[in-house]
C-alpha positions in Angstrom: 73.9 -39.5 68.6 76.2 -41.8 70.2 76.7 -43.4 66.6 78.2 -40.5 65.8 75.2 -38.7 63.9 73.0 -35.4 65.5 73.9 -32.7 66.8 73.4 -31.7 70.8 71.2 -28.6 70.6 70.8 -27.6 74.2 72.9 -28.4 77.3 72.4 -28.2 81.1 74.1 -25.2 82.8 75.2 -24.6 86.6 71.8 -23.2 87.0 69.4 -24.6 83.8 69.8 -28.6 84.7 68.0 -31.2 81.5 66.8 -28.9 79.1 64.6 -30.8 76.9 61.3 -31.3 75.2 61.8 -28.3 72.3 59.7 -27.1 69.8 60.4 -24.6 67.2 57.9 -21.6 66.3 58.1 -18.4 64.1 56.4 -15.2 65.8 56.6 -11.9 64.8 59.3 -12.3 61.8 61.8 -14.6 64.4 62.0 -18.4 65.0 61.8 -19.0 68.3 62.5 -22.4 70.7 60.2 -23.1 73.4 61.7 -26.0 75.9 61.7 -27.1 80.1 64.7 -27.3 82.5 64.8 -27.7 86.3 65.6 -24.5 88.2 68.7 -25.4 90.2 68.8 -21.9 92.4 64.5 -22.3 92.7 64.7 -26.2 94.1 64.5 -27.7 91.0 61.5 -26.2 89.4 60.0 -27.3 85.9 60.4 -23.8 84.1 59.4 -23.1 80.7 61.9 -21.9 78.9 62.1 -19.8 75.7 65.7 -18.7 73.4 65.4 -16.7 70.3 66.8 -19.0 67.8 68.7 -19.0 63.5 69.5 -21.5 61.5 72.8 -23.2 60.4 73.7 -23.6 57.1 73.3 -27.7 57.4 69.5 -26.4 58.4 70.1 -27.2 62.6 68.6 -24.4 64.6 71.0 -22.4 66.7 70.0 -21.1 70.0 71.1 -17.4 69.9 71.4 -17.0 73.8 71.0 -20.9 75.0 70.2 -21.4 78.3 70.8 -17.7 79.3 69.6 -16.4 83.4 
């Protein structure tokens, strides 16, 4: 990515801080991204994380709500 190639997926928020580690499923008809970020207003916390996701047309997956509450 710093070559110029990728594309960022997820990025920290005010409150979501190093979202990482994703993995994609499909459940009930929808794909689905299942990652961890640190809870800034609960200390830091490890919190699993879960954002309904599509697809672009190059094929990246789009979170539809990233890092929402």
């Amino acid at each position: 990515m710093l070559n110029g190639g990728g594309s960022e997926i997820l990025s920290g928020t005010e409150r979501w801080k190093g979202p990482g580690g994703e993995s994609l499923f499909r459940a009930c008809g929808r794909w689905w991204m299942t990652y961890h970020a640190y809870d800034a207003r609960n200390g830091g916390v490890p919190t699993l994380r879960i954002d309904q996701i599509k697809w672009s047309h190059a094929g990246w997956p789009l979170p539809l709500s990233p890092n929402s509450t």
